[in-house]
C-alpha positions as CSV (number, residue, x, y, z in Angstrom):
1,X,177.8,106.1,48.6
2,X,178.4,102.7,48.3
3,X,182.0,101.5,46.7
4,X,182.8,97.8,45.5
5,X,185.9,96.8,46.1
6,X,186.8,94.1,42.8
7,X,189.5,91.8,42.1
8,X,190.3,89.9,39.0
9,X,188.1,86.7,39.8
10,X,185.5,89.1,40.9
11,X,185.7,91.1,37.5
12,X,186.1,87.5,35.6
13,X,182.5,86.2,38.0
14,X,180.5,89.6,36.7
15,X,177.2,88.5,35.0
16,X,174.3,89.5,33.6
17,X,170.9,88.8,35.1
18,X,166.9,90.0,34.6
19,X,164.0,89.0,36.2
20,X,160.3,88.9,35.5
21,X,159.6,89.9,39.5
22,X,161.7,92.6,39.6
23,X,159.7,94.4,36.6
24,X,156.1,93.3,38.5
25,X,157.6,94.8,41.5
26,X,159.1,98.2,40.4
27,X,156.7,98.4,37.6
28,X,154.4,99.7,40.7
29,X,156.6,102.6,41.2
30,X,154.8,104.7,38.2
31,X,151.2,104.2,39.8
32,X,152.4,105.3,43.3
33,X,154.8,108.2,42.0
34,X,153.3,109.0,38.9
35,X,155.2,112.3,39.0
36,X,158.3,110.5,39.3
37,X,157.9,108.4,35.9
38,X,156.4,110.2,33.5
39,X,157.6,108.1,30.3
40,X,155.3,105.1,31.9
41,X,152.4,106.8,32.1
42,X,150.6,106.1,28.5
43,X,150.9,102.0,29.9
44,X,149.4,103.1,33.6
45,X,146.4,105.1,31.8
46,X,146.1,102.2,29.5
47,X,145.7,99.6,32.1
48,X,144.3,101.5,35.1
49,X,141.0,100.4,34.7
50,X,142.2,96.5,35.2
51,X,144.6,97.6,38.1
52,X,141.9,99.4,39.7
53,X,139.7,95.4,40.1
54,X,143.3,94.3,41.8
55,X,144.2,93.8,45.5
56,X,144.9,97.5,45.6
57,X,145.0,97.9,49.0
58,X,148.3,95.9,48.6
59,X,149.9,97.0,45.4
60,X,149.5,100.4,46.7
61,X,151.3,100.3,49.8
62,X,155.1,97.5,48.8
63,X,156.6,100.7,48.1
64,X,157.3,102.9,51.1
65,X,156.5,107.1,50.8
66,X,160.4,107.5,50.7
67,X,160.5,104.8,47.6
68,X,161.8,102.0,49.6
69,X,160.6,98.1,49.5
70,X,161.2,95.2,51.3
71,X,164.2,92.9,49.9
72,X,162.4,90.0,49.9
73,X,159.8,91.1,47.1
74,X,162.9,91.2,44.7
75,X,164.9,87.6,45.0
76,X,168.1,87.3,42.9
77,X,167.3,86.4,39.7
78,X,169.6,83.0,38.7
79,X,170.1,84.2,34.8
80,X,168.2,85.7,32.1
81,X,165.9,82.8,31.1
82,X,163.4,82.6,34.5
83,X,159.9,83.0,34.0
84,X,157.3,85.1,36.5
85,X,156.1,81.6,37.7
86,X,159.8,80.7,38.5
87,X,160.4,83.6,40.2
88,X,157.2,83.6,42.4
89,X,157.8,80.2,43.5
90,X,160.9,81.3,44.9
91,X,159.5,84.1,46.7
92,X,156.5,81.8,48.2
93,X,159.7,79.9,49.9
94,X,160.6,83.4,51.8
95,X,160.9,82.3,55.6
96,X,158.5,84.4,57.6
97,X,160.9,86.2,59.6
98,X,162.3,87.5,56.9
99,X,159.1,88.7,55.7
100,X,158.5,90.8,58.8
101,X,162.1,92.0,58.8
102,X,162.1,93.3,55.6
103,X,158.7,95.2,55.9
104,X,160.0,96.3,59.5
105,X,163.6,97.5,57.5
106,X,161.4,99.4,54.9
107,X,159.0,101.5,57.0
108,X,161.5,102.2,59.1
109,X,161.0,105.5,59.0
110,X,157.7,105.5,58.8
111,X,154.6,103.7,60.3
112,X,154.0,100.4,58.9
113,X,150.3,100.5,57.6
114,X,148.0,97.8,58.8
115,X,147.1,95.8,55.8
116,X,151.4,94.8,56.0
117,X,151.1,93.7,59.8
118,X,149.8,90.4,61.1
119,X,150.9,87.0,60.2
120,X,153.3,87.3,58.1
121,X,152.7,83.9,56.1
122,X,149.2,85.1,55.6
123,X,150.7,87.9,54.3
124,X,153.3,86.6,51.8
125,X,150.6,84.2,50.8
126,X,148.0,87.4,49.7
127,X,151.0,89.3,48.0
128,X,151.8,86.6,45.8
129,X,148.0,86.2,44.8
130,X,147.9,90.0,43.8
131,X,151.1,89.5,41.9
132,X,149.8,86.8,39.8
133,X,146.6,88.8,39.3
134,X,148.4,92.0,38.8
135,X,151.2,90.2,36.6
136,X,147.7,88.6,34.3
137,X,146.3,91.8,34.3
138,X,148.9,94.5,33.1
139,X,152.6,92.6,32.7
140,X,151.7,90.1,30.8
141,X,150.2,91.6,28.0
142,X,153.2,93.7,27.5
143,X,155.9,91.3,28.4
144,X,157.4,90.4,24.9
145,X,157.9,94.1,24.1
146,X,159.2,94.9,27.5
147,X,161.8,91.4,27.5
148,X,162.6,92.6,23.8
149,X,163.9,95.8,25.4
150,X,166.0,94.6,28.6
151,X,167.4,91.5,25.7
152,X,168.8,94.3,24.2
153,X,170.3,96.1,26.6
154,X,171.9,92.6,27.6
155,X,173.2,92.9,24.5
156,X,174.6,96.0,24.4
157,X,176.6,96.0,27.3
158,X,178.3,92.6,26.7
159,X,179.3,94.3,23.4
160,X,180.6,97.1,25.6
161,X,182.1,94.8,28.0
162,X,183.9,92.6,25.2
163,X,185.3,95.1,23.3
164,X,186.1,98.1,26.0
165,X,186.2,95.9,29.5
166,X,184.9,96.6,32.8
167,X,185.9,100.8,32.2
168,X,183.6,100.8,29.1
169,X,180.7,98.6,30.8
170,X,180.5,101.0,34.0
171,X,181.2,104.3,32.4
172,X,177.3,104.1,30.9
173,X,175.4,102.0,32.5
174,X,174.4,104.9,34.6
175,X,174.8,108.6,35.9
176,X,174.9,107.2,39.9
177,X,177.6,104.6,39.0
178,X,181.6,105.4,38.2
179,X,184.5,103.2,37.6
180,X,188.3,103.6,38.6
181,X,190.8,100.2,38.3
182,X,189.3,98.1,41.0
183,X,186.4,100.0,42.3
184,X,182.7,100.7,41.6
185,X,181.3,103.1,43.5
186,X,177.3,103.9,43.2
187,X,176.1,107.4,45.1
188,X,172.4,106.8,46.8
189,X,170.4,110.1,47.2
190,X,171.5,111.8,50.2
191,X,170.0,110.7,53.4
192,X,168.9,107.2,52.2
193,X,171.8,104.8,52.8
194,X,174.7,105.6,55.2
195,X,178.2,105.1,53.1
196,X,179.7,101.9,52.6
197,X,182.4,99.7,51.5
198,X,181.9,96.3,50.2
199,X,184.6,94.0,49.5
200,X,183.2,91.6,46.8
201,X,185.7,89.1,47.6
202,X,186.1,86.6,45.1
203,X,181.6,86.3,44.8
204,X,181.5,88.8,41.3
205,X,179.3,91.5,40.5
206,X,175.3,90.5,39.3
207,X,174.2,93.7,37.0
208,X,170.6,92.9,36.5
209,X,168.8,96.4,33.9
210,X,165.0,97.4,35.0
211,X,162.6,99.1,33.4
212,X,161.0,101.2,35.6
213,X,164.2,102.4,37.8
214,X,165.3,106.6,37.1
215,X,168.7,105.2,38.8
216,X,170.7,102.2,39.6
217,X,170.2,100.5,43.3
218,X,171.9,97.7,44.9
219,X,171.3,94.6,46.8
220,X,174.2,93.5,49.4
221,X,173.9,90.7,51.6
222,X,178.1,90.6,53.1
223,X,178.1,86.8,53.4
224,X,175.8,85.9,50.8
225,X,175.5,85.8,47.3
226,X,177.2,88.3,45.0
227,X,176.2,92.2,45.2
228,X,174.0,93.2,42.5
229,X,173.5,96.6,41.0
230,X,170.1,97.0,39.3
231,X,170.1,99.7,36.7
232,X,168.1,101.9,34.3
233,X,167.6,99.6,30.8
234,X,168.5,101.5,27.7
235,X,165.6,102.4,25.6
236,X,163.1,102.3,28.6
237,X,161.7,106.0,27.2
238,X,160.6,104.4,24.2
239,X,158.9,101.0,25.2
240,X,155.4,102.4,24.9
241,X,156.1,104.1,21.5
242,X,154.3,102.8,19.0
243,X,155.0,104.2,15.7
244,X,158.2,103.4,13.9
245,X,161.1,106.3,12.2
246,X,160.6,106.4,8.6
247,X,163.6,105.6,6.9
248,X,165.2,108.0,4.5
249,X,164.2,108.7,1.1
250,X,167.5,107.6,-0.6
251,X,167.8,104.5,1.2
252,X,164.3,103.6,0.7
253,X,165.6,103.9,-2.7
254,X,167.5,101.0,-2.7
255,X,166.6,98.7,-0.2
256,X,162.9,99.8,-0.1
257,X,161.0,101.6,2.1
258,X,160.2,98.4,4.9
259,X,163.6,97.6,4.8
260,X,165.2,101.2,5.0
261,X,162.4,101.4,8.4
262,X,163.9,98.2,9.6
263,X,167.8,99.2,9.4
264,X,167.1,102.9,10.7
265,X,165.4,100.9,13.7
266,X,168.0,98.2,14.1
267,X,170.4,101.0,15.1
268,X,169.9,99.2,18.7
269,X,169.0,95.3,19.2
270,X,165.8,94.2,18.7
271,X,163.6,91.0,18.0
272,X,161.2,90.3,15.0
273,X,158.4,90.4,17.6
274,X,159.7,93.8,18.7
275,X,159.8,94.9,15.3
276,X,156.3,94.2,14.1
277,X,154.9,95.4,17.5
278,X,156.4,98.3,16.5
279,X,155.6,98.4,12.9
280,X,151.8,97.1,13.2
281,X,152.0,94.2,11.2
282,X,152.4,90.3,12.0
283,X,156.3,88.5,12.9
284,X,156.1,86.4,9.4
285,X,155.9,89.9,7.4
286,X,158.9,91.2,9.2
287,X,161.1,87.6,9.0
288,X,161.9,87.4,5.2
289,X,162.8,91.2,5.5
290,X,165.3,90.8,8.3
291,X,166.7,87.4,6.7
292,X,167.4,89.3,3.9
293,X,169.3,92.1,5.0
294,X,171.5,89.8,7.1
295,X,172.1,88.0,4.0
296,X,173.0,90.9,2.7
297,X,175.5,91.5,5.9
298,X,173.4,94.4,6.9
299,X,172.2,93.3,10.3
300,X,173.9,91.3,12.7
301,X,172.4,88.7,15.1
302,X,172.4,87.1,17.9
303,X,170.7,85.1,20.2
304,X,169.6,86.5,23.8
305,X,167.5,84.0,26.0
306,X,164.8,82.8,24.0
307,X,164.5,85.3,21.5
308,X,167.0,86.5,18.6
309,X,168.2,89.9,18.3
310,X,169.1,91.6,15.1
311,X,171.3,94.8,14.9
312,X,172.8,97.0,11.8
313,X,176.5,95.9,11.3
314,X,179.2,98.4,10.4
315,X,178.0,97.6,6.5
316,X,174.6,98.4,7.7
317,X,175.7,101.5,9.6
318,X,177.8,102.9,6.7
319,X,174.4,102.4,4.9
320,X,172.4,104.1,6.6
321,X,174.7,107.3,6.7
C-alpha cells in the first residue's frame, strides 16, 4: 500500500501526462503474459509475424517473471504532446549507473539473464535500437487509434476533475486507487512493494493513463520530481474493435443513419480519425458529419494535444435516449 500525503498546492500542481514510451514499453506486457491481457491479443496475433524479425532476445526479457521493469525504460513524460523520438532521446541520456541499478532493482528476485548484463552503455544503446524497430514495426501503425483513446480519457477525467474535484477524479480512475480529504492511497498486490507513505510536499501529483496496464502503478523518486500514478485508460477493451454500434432505428430517422452511428459512438471522446478508423471510411467523409451535429449543438468539442475531440452534449444525450 502506498498512501500520498496532498496539500492544497499539491492538489492545485496535479496534471495530466502520456507518453509514447510508456505504451512501447508496457505494450510488451501482452506478448510476455499473454494470459494476463487477453483484450490485446487480436493486435499481438496481428503483428507477431513482424515482432518475431525484432531483437527478441531483448523485448522478451525488460519485463521481469514477477512483471517488474527497470525505471529507467519509462522516463517521466513532460506533458501530453511528446513524440516516441522525444521520449527515446531522453532515455538515450540515462547515465549508466542507473541503467545497471535499475536492471539490478528489477531482477532482484530473480537472476538477471545474460543478454541484460555487461556494459551497460552497450546495452542502453541496443535497447533503444529494438525500440525504434519494434516502435516501426507494431506501435506505429496503430498509434493514431491508440493516442485517440488515452486523448480521451484525458478528457474525461479533467471533466471529472472540473466539475466533481479531486474526490470525483480518484474515485474511478481505478479499483487499486481510493480517495479520502488529503490522501491517496494505491494497494500493490501483496508481496510486491513493502507499505509506504509519501509526503508529496508541495511537488503535485502526475497521473499519466496506459493502455496496456490491468492496474494503476506508481513511480516515486522522494527528492525528485512529482510522484506519478500510471493507470488503466478508459476504453482500452475496445481499441482493437473494429466495427462500429448501429444507431437506433428512430434516430436514424431523423438525423440519418451515419449520423445517429456517430452520436451513439460519441457517448465517450473521440477524434474524426478515430471515428473513420472505426467506421471504415476516409476522415473527410466523417468531417462534414461531425460539423454538422455540433452545429446543431449535438456534440461538444474540444481540443486535446494535437487532435480534436468530439463528444455528445446533454442535447445530444437527451437525443439519443
Amino acid at each position: 500500500m502506498y498512501e500520498f500525503r496532498l496539500g492544497v498546492q499539491d492538489l492545485a500542481e496535479t496534471s495530466f501526462g502520456m507518453s509514447p514510451l510508456f505504451e512501447l514499453v508496457f505494450s510488451l506486457r501482452p506478448r510476455v503474459f499473454p494470459g494476463k491481457h487477453p483484450e490485446h491479443l487480436p493486435w499481438v496475433r496481428e503483428t507477431a509475424a513482424a515482432y518475431a524479425r525484432l531483437d527478441t532476445d531483448l523485448l522478451d526479457v525488460l519485463h521481469a517473471p514477477h512483471g517488474w521493469i527497470p525505471d529507467f525504460l519509462t522516463p517521466r513524460p513532460s506533458g501530453i504532446g511528446n513524440e516516441i523520438a522525444d521520449d527515446l532521446a531522453v532515455l538515450r541520456e540515462t547515465p549508466p549507473g542507473i541503467v545497471r541499478h535499475d536492471i539490478t532493482a528489477a531482477y532482484r528476485h530473480v537472476p538477471v539473464p545474460p543478454v541484460l548484463s555487461g556494459d551497460p552503455s552497450a546495452l542502453l544503446d541496443r535497447i533503444c535500437t529494438a525500440f525504434e524497430a519494434y516502435w516501426d514495426a507494431c506501435v506505429e501503425p496503430y498509434w493514431t487509434r491508440m493516442r485517440a483513446v488515452l486523448e480521451a480519457d484525458l478528457v474525461h477525467r479533467a471533466r471529472r476533475l472540473t466539475f466533481g474535484g479531486a474526490a470525483a477524479l480518484f474515485a474511478e480512475l481505478d479499483d487499486r486507487i481510493t480517495w479520502t480529504p488529503g490522501l491517496v492511497r494505491l494497494a500493490v498486490p501483496s508481496g510486491l512493494a513493502p507499505e509506504r507513505a509519501v509526503d508529496v510536499a508541495g511537488r503535485g501529483l502526475v497521473l499519466v493513463p496506459c493502455l496496456f496496464l490491468r492496474g494503476a502503478i506508481t513511480m516515486i523518486d522522494e527528492k525528485g520530481p512529482p510522484p506519478l500514478i500510471c493507470y488503466p485508460a478508459r476504453g482500452r477493451g475496445a481499441i482493437w474493435e473494429h466495427a462500429a454500434p448501429a444507431g437506433p432505428a428512430a434516430l436514424a430517422g431523423i438525423v440519418g443513419a451515419r449520423r445517429a452511428e456517430l452520436l451513439v459512438m460519441l457517448a465517450a471522446p473521440a477524434s474524426t480519425t478515430d471515428l473513420a478508423r472505426r467506421l471504415g471510411v476516409t476522415p473527410g467523409a466523417i468531417s462534414h458529419h461531425l460539423t454538422a451535429l455540433h452545429a446543431g449543438g449535438l456534440l461538444n468539442r474540444t481540443r486535446a494535444g494535437r487532435s480534436v475531440l468530439y463528444m455528445r452534449s446533454p442535447l445530444g444525450d437527451s437525443l439519443v435516449r
